[in-house]
N, C-alpha and C positions, 0 to 999 in steps of 0.2 A: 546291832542297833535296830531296835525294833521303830516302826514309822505308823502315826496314825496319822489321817488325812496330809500324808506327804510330807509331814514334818515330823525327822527325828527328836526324839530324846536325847538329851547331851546331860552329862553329867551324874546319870542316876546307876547306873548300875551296879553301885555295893548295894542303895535299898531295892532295887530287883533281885538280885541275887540271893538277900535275906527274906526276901516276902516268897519267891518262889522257892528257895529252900524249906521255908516252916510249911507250906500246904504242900510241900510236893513232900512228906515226911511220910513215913509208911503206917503210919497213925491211923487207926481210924475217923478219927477227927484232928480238924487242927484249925486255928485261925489267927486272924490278923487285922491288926487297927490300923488304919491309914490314918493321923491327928496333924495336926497344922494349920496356920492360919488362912482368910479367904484369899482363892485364886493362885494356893502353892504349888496347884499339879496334883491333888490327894486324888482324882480321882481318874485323871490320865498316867499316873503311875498306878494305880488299881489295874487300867485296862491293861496296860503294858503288863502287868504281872502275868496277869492272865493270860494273856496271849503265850506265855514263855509255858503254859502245865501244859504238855503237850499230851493226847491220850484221855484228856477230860473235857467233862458239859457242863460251859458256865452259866448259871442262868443270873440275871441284872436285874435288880429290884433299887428303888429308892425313897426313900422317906421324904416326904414333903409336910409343911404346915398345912397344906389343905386336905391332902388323906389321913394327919393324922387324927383328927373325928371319927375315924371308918377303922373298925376292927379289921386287922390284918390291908388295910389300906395299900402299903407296899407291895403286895403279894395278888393284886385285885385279878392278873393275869393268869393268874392258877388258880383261881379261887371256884368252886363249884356252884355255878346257882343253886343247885337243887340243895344246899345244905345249909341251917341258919344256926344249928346249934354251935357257939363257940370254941367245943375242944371238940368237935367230928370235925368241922371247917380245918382246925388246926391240923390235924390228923390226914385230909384230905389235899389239903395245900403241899404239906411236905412230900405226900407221894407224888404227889403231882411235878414239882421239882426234880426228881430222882428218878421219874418214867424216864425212860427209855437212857438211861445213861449207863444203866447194868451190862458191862462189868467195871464200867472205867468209874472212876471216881465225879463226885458233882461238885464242882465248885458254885457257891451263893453269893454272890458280890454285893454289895447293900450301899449305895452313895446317899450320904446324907444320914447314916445310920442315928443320930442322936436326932431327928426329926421321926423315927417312926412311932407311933400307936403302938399299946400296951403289950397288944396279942403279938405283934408283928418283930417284937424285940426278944417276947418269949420265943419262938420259932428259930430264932440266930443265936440263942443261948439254950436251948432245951437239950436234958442229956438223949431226949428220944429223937433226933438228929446226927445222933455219934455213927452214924454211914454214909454221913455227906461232908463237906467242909465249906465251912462259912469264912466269909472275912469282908471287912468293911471300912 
């Protein structure tokens, strides 16, 4: 039973055991929708997934109503000053992600993924991503 701020999860672990089977999958790519109504735990069974891919860099991004105005808005923490062009930004983001996690696999986690910006959804869906894994 995995514990986040000291309080177990009680009753999840068939959808852990299916979330961390599909990204722990010897795939190059693989992902997963977390869907449900507000306040069901979609996103403290995310973290709990996560926690379980042992050998992996997960990096946490989240969509909100106020970044999504801002191209790649979710991603503001990888994102390179020095670059304004749209698909170098994109191109640059996603290395950025994936630094330093060579050889072990990346997992993308995305909270709030149907709030992100246009660019920021291309990037969790793009096939030039298929050496990371997303899921949200």
């Amino acid at each position: 039973m995995v514990e986040l701020g000291g309080w177990p999860l009680i009753g999840r672990a068939e959808e852990l055991d299916v979330i961390a089977g599909a990204i722990g999958k010897s795939s190059a790519a693989a992902g997963v929708v977390i869907f449900g109504g507000l306040g069901v735990g979609k996103s403290r069974l995310a973290h709990d997934a996560a926690s379980r891919c042992d050998g992996t860099v997960v990096r946490w991004a989240a969509g909100s109503s106020a970044a999504r105005a801002i191209p790649l808005g979710a991603f503001v923490n990888w994102l390179p000053v020095d670059v304004f062009e749209p698909v170098q930004a994109t191109g640059r983001v996603v290395n950025e992600l994936i630094r330093d996690s060579d050889p072990r696999a990346c997992i993308v986690a995305v909270d709030d993924v149907h709030l992100l910006d246009d660019t920021s959804t291309f990037i969790c869906t793009s096939s030039s991503t298929a050496d990371w894994r997303a899921w949200s």
